[in-house]
C-alpha positions in Angstrom: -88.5 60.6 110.8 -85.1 62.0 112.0 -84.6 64.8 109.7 -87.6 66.3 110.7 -89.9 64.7 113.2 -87.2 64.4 115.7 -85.3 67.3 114.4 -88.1 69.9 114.2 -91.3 68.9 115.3 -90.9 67.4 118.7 -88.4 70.4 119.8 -90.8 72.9 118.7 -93.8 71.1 120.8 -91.4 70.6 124.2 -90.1 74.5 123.7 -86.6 73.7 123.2 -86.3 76.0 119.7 -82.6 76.4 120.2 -82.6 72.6 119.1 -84.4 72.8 115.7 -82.4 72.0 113.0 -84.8 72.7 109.8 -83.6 71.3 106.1 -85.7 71.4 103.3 -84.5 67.7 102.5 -85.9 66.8 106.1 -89.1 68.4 105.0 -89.7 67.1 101.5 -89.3 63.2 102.9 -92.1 64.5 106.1 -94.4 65.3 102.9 -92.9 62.1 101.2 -94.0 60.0 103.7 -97.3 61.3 104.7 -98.4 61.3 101.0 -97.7 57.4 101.1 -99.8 56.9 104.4 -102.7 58.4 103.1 -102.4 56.7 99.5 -102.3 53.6 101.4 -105.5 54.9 104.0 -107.3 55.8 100.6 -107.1 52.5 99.0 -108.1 50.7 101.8 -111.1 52.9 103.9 -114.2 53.0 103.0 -115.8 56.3 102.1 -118.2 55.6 105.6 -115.3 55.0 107.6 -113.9 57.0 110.7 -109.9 57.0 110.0 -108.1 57.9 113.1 -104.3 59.8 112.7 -102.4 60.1 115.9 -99.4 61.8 116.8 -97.2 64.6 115.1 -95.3 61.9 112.3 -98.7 62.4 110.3 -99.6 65.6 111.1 -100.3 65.9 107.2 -102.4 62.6 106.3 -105.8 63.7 107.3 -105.7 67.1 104.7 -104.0 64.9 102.4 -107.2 62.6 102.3 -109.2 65.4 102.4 -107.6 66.8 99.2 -107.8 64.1 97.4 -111.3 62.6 98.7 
């Protein structure tokens, strides 16, 4: 969340680029992370259901479940 949520993403979205601080560790736990959310979505929705993902910490879920749906 800190390496990259609070370090990239949110600067970016309140125009304050001079504060990004981008590392490719920081990434590969976003991705990490977001692959576990929607393992865990996927084994407990339905195929019927409506799955709502909120805010910029799981920007990545939904295409995730896509993919793998």
């Amino acid at each position: 969340y800190n390496l990259y949520c609070n370090n990239v993403i949110w600067p970016l979205f309140h125009y304050e680029r001079s504060m990004v601080k981008h590392s490719v560790r920081g990434w590969c736990a976003y991705v990490d992370v977001n692959r576990l959310v929607a393992d865990a979505i996927i084994a407990e929705a339905n195929d019927t259901d409506t799955i709502w993902i909120q805010d910029f910490q799981l920007f990545l879920v939904p295409g995730i479940i896509k993919e793998k749906r």
